[in-house]
N, C-alpha and C positions, 0 to 999 in steps of 0.2 A: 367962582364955583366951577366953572369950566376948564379954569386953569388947572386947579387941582385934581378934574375928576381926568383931566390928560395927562399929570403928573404924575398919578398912580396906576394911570394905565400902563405908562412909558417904564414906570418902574419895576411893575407886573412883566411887561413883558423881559426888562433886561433878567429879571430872578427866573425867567422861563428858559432863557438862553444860555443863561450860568449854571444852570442844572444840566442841560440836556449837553452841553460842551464839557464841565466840572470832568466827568469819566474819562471821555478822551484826554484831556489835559492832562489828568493824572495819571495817564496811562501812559502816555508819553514820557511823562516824566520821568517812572519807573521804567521806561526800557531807557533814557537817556545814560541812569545810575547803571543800568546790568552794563551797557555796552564799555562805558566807563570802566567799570570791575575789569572788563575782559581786556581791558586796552586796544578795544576798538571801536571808537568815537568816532574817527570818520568816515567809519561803514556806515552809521548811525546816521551819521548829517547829512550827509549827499542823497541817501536815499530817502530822509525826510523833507530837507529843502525843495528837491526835485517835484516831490509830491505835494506839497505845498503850495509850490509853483503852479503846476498843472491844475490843481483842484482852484486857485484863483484864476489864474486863467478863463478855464472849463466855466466858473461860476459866472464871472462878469461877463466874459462875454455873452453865454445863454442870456443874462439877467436886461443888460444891455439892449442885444438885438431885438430879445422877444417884447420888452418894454417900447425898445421905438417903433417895431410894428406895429403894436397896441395901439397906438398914440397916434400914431400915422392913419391907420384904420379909424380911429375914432375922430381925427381932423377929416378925416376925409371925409366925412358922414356927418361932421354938426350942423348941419341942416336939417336931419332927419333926427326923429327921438326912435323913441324903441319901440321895435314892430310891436312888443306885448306889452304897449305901454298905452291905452288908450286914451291918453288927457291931456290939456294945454295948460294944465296948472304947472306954472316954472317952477315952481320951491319943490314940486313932486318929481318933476323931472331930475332935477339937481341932486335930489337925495337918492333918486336910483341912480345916478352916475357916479354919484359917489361909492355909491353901495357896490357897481359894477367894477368899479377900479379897483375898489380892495380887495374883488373877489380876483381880480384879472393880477392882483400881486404877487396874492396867497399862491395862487395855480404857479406862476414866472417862478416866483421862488421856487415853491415843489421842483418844479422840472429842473431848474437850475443845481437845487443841491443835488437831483436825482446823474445829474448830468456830470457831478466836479466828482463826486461819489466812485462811479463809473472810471474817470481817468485818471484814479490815483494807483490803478495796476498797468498806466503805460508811462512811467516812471523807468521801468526798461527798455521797452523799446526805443523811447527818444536818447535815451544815453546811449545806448546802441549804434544809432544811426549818428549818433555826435562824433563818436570814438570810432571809427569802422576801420576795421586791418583788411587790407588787398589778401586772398586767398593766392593771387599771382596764374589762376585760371578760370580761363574762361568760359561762358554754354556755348555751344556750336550753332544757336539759333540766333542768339541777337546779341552773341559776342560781349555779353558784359560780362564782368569779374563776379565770382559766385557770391563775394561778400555784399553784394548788389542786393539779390535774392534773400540774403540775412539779414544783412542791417539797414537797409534803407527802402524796399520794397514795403515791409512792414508798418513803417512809418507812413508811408506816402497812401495806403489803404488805410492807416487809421483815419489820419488827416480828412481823407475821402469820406469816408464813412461819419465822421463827428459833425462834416458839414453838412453831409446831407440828414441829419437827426437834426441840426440847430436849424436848418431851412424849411424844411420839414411841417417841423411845429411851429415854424412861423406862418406856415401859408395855412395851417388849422386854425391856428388864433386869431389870423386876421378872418379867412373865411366865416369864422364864428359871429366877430364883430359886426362883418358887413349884414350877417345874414338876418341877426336881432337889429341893426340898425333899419330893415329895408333897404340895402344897397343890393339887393341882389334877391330881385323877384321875380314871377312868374312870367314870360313874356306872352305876347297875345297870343303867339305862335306855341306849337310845343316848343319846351325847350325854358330857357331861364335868360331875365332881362340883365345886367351887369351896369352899374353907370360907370361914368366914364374915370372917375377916382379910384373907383375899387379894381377897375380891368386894369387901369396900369399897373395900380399896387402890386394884381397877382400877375400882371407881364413879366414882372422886373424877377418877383419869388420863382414864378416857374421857369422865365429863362436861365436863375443862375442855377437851377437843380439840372437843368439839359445839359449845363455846361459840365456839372459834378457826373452824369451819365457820360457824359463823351471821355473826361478824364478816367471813368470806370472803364471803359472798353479799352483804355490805350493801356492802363494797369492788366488787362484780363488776359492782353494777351502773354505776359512774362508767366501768370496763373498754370496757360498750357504746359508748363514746365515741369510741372506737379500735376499734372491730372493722370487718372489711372482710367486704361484702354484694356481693350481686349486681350493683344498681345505684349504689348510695352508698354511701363507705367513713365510718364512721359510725353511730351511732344510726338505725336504720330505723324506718318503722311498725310493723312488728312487735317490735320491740326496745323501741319507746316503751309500747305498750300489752299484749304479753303478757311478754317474758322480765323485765320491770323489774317488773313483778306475780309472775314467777316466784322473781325473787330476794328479795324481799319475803315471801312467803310462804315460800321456804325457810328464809329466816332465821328465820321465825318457828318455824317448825318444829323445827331445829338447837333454839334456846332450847328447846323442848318438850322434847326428846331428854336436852339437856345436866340440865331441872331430875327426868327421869324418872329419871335416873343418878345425881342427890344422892338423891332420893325413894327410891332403895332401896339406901340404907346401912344402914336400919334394917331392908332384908325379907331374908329367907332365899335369894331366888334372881331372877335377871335376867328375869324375866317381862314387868313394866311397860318396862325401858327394850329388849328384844326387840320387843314390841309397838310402841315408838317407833320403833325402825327401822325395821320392816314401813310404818309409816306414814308413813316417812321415805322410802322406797323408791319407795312407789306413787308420794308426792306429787311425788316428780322426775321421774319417768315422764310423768305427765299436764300438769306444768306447765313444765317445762325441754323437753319433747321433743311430746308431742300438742297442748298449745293452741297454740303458736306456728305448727309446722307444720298444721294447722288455718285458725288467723287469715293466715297466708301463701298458703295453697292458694284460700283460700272466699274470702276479702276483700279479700284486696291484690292478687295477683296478675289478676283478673278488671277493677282499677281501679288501676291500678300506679303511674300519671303523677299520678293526681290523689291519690292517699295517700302518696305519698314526695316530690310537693312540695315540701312546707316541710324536707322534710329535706333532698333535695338542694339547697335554698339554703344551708342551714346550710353544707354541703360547700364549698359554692364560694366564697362569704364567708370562712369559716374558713380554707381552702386558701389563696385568696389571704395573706390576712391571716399566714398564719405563713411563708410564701416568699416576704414583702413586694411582692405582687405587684397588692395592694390601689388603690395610687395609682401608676400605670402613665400616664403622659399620654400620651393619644391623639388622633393627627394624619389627618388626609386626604391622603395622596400620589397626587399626579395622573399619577404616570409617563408623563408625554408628553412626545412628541421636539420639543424646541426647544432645542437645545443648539446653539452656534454658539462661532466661534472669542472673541465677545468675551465669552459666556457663563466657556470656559475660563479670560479671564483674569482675571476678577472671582474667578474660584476659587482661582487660583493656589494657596496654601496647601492648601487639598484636593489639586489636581492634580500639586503641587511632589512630596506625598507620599505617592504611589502605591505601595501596598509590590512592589517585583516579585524581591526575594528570598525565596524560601521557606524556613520556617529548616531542614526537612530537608536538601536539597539543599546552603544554603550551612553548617552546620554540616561537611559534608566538605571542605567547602574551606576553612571556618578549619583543618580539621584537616589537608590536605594543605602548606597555606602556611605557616600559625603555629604548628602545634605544635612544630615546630623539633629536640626531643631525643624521642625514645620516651615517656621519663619524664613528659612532660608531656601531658596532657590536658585539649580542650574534652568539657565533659558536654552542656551543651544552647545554645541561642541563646534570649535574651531580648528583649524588644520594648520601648522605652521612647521618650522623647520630652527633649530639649534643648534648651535656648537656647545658638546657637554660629554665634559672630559675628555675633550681634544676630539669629539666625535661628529663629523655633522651626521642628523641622524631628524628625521619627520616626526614631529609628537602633534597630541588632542593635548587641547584643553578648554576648560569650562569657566567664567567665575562665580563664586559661590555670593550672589546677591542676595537684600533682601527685598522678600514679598510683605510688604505690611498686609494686606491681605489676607492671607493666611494666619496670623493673629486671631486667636479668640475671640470671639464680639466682643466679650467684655472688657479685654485687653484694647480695643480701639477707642484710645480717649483721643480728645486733641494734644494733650501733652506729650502723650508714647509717641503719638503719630509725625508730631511735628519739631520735639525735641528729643527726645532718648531714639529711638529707633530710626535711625538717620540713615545708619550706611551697612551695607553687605561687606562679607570678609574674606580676603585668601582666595585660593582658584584652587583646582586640581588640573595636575600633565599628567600622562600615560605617554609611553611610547607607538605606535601605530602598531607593530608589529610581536610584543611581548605579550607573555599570556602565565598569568599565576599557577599553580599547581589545581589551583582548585577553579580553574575555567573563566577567573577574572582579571583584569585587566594589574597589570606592575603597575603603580601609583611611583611616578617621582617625586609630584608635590602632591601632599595629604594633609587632611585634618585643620585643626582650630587650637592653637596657631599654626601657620604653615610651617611642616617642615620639609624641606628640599634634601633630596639621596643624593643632589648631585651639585655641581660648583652653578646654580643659580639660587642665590639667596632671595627672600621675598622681606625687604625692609621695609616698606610699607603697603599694608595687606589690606588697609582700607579700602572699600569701594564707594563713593559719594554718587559718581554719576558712571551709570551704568545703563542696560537696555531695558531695567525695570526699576529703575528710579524715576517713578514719576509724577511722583507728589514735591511738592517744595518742602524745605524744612529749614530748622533754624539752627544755629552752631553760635558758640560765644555766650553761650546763658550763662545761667547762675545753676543751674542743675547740667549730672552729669550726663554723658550718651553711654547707653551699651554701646558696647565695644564686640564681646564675645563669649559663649557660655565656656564656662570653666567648673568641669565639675558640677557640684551642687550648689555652687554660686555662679555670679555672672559679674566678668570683668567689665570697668568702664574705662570712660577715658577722655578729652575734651579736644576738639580740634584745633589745632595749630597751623591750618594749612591758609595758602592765600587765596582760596575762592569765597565766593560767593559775594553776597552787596553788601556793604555795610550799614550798618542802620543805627547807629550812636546818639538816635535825636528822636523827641516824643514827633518832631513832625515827621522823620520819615516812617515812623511806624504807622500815622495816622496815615501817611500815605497809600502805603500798603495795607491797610486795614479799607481803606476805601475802593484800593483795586482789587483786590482778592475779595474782596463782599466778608472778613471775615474781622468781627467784631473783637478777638481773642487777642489778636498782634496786638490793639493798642489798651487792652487792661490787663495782661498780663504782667505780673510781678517778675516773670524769671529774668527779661531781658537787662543787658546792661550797656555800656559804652562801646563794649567789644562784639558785640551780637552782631551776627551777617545772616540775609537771608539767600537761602539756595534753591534757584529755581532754572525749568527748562536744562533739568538735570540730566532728562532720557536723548541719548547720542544723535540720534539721528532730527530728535525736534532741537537739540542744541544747535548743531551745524548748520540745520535748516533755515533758524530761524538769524543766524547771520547770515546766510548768500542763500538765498530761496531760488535765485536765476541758476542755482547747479543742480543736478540731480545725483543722488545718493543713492549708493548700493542698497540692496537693502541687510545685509548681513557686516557690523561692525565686528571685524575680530580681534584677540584680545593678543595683547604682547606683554614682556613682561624685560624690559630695558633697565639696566641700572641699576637692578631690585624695586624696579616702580611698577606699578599695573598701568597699563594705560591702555587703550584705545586706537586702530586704524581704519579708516572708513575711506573707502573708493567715494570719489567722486566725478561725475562726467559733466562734459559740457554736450548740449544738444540741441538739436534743432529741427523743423518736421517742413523746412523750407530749401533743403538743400535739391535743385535742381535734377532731374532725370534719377534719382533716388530714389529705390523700393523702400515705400514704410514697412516696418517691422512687422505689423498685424497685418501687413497683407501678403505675406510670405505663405508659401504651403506647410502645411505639417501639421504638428501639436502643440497646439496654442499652451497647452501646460506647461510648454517648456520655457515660456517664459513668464512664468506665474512664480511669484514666493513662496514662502511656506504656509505664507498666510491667505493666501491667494490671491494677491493682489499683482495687478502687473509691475515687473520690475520694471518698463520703461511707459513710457506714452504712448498709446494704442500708432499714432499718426509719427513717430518720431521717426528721420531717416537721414540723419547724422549723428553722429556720436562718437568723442571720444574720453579716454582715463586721464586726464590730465592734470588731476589733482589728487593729493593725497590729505586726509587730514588727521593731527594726530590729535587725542583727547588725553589728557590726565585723568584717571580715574579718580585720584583723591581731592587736585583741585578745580578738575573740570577745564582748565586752560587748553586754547589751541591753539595748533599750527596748522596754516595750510599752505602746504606744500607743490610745487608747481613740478610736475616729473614730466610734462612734454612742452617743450619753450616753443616747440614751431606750430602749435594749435592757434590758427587766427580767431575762433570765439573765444577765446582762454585770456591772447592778447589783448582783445578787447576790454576784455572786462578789468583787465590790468590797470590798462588807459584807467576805465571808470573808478577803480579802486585801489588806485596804489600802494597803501599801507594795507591791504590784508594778504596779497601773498606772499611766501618767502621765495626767492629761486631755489634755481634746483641746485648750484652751488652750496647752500646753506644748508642742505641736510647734513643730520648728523651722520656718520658710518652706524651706527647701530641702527639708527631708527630703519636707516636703508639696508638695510640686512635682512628686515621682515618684509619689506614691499613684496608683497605678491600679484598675481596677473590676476584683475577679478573677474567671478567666476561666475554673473552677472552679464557682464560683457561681450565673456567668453561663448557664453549661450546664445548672447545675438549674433555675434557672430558665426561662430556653425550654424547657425538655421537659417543666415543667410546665405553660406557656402554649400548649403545644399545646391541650392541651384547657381549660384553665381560664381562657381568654379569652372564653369564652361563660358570661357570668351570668343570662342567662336560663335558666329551670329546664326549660323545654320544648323549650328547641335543646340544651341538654346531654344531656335523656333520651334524645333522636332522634339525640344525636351527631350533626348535622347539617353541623356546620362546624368539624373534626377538621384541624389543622394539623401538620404533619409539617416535618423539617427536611430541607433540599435534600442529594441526595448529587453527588459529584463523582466522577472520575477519578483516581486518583493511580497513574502507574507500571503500570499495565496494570489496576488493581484497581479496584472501585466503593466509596467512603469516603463518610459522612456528613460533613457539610460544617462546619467548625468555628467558630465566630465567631473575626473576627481584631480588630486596634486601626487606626485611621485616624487620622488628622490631618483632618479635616472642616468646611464649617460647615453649619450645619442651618439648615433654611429658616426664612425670618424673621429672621433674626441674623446679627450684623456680623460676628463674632470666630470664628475655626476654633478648635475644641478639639479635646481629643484623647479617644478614646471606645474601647470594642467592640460591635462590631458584628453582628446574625445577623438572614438572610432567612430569610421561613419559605414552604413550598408548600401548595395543599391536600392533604390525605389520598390518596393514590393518585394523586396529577398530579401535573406536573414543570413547569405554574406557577407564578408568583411570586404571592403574596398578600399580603405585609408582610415587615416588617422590625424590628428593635429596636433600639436601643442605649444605652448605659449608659455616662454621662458618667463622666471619669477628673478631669476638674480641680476645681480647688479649690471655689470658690463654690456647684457644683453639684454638686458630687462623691455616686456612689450612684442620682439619679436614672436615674428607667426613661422610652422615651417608645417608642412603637409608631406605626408609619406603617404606612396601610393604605391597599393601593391599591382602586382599582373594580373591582369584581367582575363587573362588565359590560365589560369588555375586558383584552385577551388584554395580560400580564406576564410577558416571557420568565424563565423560572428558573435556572440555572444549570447542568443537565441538557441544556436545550433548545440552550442559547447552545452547549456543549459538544458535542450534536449536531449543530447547524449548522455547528461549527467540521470537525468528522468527512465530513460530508458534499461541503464546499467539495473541490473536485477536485485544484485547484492547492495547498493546503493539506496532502491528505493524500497527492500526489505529495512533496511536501517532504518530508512525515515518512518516507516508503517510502524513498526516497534517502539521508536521515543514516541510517537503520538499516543499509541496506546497505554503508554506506560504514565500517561500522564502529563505530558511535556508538549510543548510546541515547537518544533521546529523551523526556526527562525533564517531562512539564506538571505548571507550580506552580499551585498555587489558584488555582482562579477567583476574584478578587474582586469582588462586586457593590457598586460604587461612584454612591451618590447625589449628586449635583450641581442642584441648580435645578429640582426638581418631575420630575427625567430622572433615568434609571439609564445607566452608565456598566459596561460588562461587561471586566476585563483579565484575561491569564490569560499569564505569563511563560512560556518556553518554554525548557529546560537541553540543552545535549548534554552528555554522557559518556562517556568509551569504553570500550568495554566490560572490558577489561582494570584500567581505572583507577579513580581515585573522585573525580575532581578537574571537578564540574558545572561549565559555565559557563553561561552568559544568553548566548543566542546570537537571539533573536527575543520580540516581545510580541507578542500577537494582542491587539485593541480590537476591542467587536463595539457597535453603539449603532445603535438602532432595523433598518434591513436592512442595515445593511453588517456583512461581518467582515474585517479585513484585518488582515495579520500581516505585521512591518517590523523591522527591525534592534534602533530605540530605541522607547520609549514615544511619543517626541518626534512621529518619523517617521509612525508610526501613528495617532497625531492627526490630523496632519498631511494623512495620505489619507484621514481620516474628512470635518474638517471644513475642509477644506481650508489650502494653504501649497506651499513650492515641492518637496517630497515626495508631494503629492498625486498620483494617477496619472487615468486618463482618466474612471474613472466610481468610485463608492464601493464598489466590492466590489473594486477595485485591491489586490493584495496582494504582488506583487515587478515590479521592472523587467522589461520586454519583453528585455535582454539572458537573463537569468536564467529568464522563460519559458522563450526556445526554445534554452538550457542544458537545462531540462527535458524541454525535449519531443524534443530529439537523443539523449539519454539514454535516456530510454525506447525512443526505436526503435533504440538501438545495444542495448539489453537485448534486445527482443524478435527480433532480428535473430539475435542471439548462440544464443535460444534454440532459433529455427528450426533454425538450424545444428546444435547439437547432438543435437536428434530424427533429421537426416538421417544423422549421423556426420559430416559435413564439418567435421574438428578445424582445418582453416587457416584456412577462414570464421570456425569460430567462436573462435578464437585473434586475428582481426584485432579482430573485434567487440570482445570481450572489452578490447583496446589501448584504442580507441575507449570506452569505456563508460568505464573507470580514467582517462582523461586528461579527458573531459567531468563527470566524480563530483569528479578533483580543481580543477576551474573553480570547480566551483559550493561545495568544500568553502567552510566558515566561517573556517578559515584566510589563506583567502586573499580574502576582502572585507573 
């Protein structure tokens, strides 16, 4: 009978652990089949094994240690039964220690799985520290190789830390034992009795934890490396000369401590390692807390410039050096007006591609024009660059995905959702700088199917994985997919492409019927031998969820190679352990400026290296990637090489096309300016005095004040023949709203990644962007215009100011959108050009040239800004307004009913409709 009722217990419990395992197993399973699909398996196993590893490890050992403490504590004690156990009946005794055991399993286990649990996310760092690439420089403090600080630092604090959690709980669970055994009672004195089994027990526990404190202190000191001070974030004078003596000495101490607690396993009572503590106490007191602030108060502070010197070089060296901001080529910009019309046409290429679309404004009008069905949705506009009809020339574009969301309720079954309504279709380009007759954007690629104006054909206009594809779905049925509305019917079509899992077996549907929680995969009739499931379709959780140790842009944009759609996404490698390095978030300025659109931070608050050293490309129809290696001499990049051989490609093995679209991202771009605010000054004495503190310009957008964003240009830079294509950011002084410099960061091949910084003279006045913006506000005739489309109904909508360099001259344009107010459909109705004292604002770009530097648009002097017809439109307007107004203070409703006529038929003259 007993045998049975253990047999069903045993069996009970293995059906408890096939249950609570079954998930994960399956789970694995199905990511084993995706990595598969992808043809990459041994991204998949290395970083399984590893963790598998660890998590055994992690388990036995906890399971282990804490087990023979138990056991150790409990021998130690079988002479005594249990303090709450009043009786000398043995069979009662016996059945509580039994009872006690299996609670003392239950608990082991807990902690132990809590424990393997824990270390299956340092799967990185120990491959890290396995693979480690020499950086080839050193810290100035204790001289080790920076790869130290990355890859092996990390390791040797976890290590630290896991031992003293496993030691920890051991000197809990034995103190527990001893305490319900009576080993450890009241003594006659105050204070607590200890016998002489349990004092060594916890000698031995608490000397090896002084040992894991003394190793903490020799670890804390490399920590100063990274700590953030008053003036320098970093190792300070006070960090170099008292607390690295402090840690040095504590450690030594710790040792003392740890060998005073083996030294009395042989004594009757904890005197010697008491009196260690007491000495362990003072000495943190006086050397952790009074000499530092001491040597800070009396010595540095009284001499602050001349003893944090060398450190603040360190900071700004190092700084640069880990935000690659070390070899930055810097230029002299003479910002003088000599700009003339034959200046423009030497520029042409510059000038051809003036962006005067903003993508806020024209994303509502891809979406009012092209979105075509509900179902279909633009998520954002991208910025890229073409050769088209022999032209390079800067375009937008969008892809036209779908939202299943937007579906009718009734239209969301699970069949639309996970078999017909699969994929988004086609994209729309515009060129940046053309503008339709009727205030909208030239379309090169339009409509469903795509058709292209120009030698880029779109042969496959499916989109499978996109930035809002985020449901899985099924391909291979036995029913068709929409494809695309056509008319009053709607095309289909069936996939042919090589993505997704295959699933040709009732067990792998039952598979995925058990990890997806979704009972329909495995009774549904449609699927058949050719069926694939498509999941982890949305780009940036695809990428993610192969190399999670990179960090992704957060804006994928779209290219369109070969006649394929596909996909590029910046990827960086980072780390928030790079020596003498300002973290990002602790920079000055506008923390917005590095926030998404969704407002999340593009980087990690603590992060203080970074670089773009990876590219990766997606197929939009079959989801397949490359990743692509664009900087070979990044030692976190190599590392991860080492760990993962088969997933990158070099950077040999780009295609020329694909590498035609690499651009500088613009992510990146923004940490870095907001770190060259202040870190453009490598002198240590204009850095202490913050002397020459650069801030980045803010502008207007929509009634609000915005920090001003770098955008991309088609340019050529002085000295040089060839326009390429770049981003761009001006920067101002500290608290002014003039111009001071500029950046940019080449996107094309040859040069691709370089930084160069144009500075102008500091002895004459560089209008900023602010300024130009105010002058535009000020102009009378300018902000009569704007008063007028308001009231006529419209909103006026101003696009970025672009600060445009041409020939040792800046170039100021700033497009101008109505809207009405009911609607969402912007047009480009006017550009303002503002260069040196003129600002005038014209129909086209062209026009406004034109009255700058002269042409047969030009009007009588350079601040010309509309026709003399349209003036005194304006100006009869205004007095049929104020006329109307007088009227109505008097109560004269006919007067001011006549006005009123009068003001409606002069507002509709002058509408934009009607020129």
């Amino acid at each position: 009978m007993k045998y049975c009722q253990r047999a069903f217990g045993t069996i009970v419990l293995i059906l408890i652990l096939a249950i609570a395992l079954s998930k994960t197993l399956v789970h694995l399973l199905t990511e084993a089949w995706w990595f598969h699909a992808i043809d990459l398996t041994s991204v998949f196993w290395t970083r399984l094994t590893w963790q598998v590893l660890l998590w055994c490890v992690s388990f036995v050992a906890y399971s282990a240690f804490l087990w023979g403490n138990y056991r150790l504590a409990m021998r130690n004690s079988h002479t005594r039964g249990w303090a709450v156990l009043q009786t000398n009946e043995l069979a009662l005794k016996a059945g509580v220690d039994r009872f006690f055991n299996l609670v003392a399993i239950a608990l082991i286990l807990f902690i132990a799985l809590i424990a393997a649990a824990s270390s299956l996310s340092a799967w990185e760092t120990v491959l890290k520290a396995l693979h480690p690439t020499p950086f080839g420089k050193q810290d100035p403090i204790f001289h080790q190789d920076i790869s130290f600080y990355l890859f092996q630092l990390p390791l040797y604090e976890g290590i630290r830390l896991w031992l003293m959690g496993l030691i920890l709980v051991a000197i809990a669970l034995a103190l527990a034992v001893y305490l319900l055994r009576g080993m450890i009672v009241p003594g006659d004195r105050s204070g607590l009795q200890v016998m002489d089994h349990a004092k060594a027990h916890l000698s031995l526990l608490l000397g090896a934890i002084f040992l894991l404190v003394a190793w903490g202190f020799w670890l804390n000191r490399y920590g100063l490396l990274a700590s953030s001070g008053k003036v320098v974030f970093g190792a300070s004078y006070t960090d170099v000369h008292a607390r690295v003596l402090a840690c040095l000495v504590m450690g030594v101490i710790s040792l003392a401590v740890a060998f005073l607690f083996f030294l009395s396993l042989r004594r009757r009572s904890f005197t010697l390692p008491l009196q260690g503590l007491m000495l362990f106490v003072v000495t943190f007191i006086v050397f952790n807390g009074i000499y530092p602030w001491f040597m800070q108060q009396f010595i540095v502070n009284p001499n602050e410039l001349s003893k944090e010197k060398p450190y603040i070089e360190h900071n700004i060296q190092f700084t640069q050096a880990a935000y690659h901001l070390n070899d930055v080529q810097k230029e002299r910009y003479a910002a003088i007006a000599k700009l003339n019309r034959q200046s423009l046409q030497a520029n042409q290429p510059t000038v051809r591609n003036i962006r005067l679309w903003d993508y806020r404004p024209l994303l509502s009008t891809y979406k009012q024009l092209q979105e075509i069905r509900l179902y279909y949705k633009f998520t954002d506009v991208d910025v890229d660059r073409y050769t088209l009809n022999n032209d390079y020339q800067q375009v937008m574009l969008s892809a036209r995905e779908l939202a299943y969301a937007q579906l009718p309720q009734e239209a969301q079954t699970w069949v639309n959702q996970r078999l017909k309504y699969t994929h988004g279709y086609g994209l729309v380009m515009s060129p940046v700088n053309r503008i339709a007759s009727d205030g909208l954007p030239e379309l090169y690629i339009k409509d469903i199917p795509p058709v292209s104006s120009l030698n880029l054909p779109i042969q496959q206009p499916a989109i499978y994985y996109g930035e809002e594809t985020k449901n899985y779905i099924f391909t291979g049925t036995s029913t068709d997919e929409f494809d695309y509305p056509s008319g009053d019917t709607n095309a289909f079509t069936r996939y042919n492409g090589t993505g997704g899992v295959p699933i040709p077996s009732l067990w792998h549907r039952l598979a995925y019927a058990y990890d997806l929680g979704s009972i329909q995969v495995l009774i549904s009739n449609y699927f058949t031998k050719q069926s694939h499931i498509h999941y982890y379709r949305q780009i940036q959780e695809r990428v993610n969820h192969v190399a999670p140790f990179l960090q992704f842009d957060h804006d994928p944009y779209l290219v369109v190679i070969d006649g394929k759609v596909q996909w590029l996404l910046d990827a960086y490698t980072v780390s928030d352990r790079y020596p003498y390095a300002k973290p990002v978030a602790q920079m000055q300025g506008d923390n917005q400026v590095l926030k998404a659109g969704n407002g999340a931070a593009i980087v990690r608050d603590n992060t203080n290296y970074i670089r773009n050293s990876v590219k990766v490309l997606v197929d939009a129809y079959d989801g397949s990637l490359r990743f692509f290696v664009v900087d070979e001499t990044d030692p976190v990049l190599m590392t991860y090489r080492k760990i993962f051989p088969h997933l990158f490609e070099p950077t040999d093995a780009i295609p020329p096309a694909v590498k035609a679209h690499f651009r500088y991202p613009e992510d990146l771009f923004k940490i870095q300016a907001r770190m060259y605010q202040t870190y453009h000054m490598s002198d240590p004495e204009l850095f202490y005095n913050r002397e020459d503190l650069w801030q980045l310009p803010r502008q207007t957008y929509e009634g609000s004040e915005v920090v001003m964003e770098p955008y991309y240009v088609i340019m050529r830079l002085p000295g040089e023949e060839k326009a390429g294509f770049m981003l761009i950011q001006p920067f101002t002084p500290s608290n002014k709203d003039n111009m001071i410099a500029w950046m940019a960061a080449r996107s094309n091949t040859k040069d691709y990644g370089k930084l160069l910084l144009y500075e102008f003279p500091k002895k004459m006045l560089v209008y900023g962007p602010r300024q130009i913006e105010a002058r535009i506000d000020q102009d009378p005739e300018i902000s009569q215009q704007f008063t007028l489309w308001s009231q006529a109904g419209s909103k006026v909508i101003r696009g970025d100011l672009l600060v445009i360099p041409i020939d040792q001259s800046l170039l100021y344009v700033e497009p101008i959108y109505l809207r009405a107010e009911q609607g969402e459909l912007p047009q480009l109705k006017r550009v303002i050009v503002a260069y040196d004292q003129s600002v005038v604002m014209e129909n086209s770009l062209e026009q406004a040239l034109n009255a700058v530097f002269g042409g047969e648009q030009a009007g009588q002097k350079g601040t010309a800004i509309v026709s003399s017809k349209t003036s005194a439109l304006v100006r009869s307007a205004l007095e049929s307004y104020r006329q109307s107004q007088e009227a109505l203070r008097q109560g004269n409703w006919s007067e001011y009913g006549r006005y009123q006529k009068e003001l409606e038929k002069t507002l509709q003259q002058l509408s934009p409709s009607n020129e």
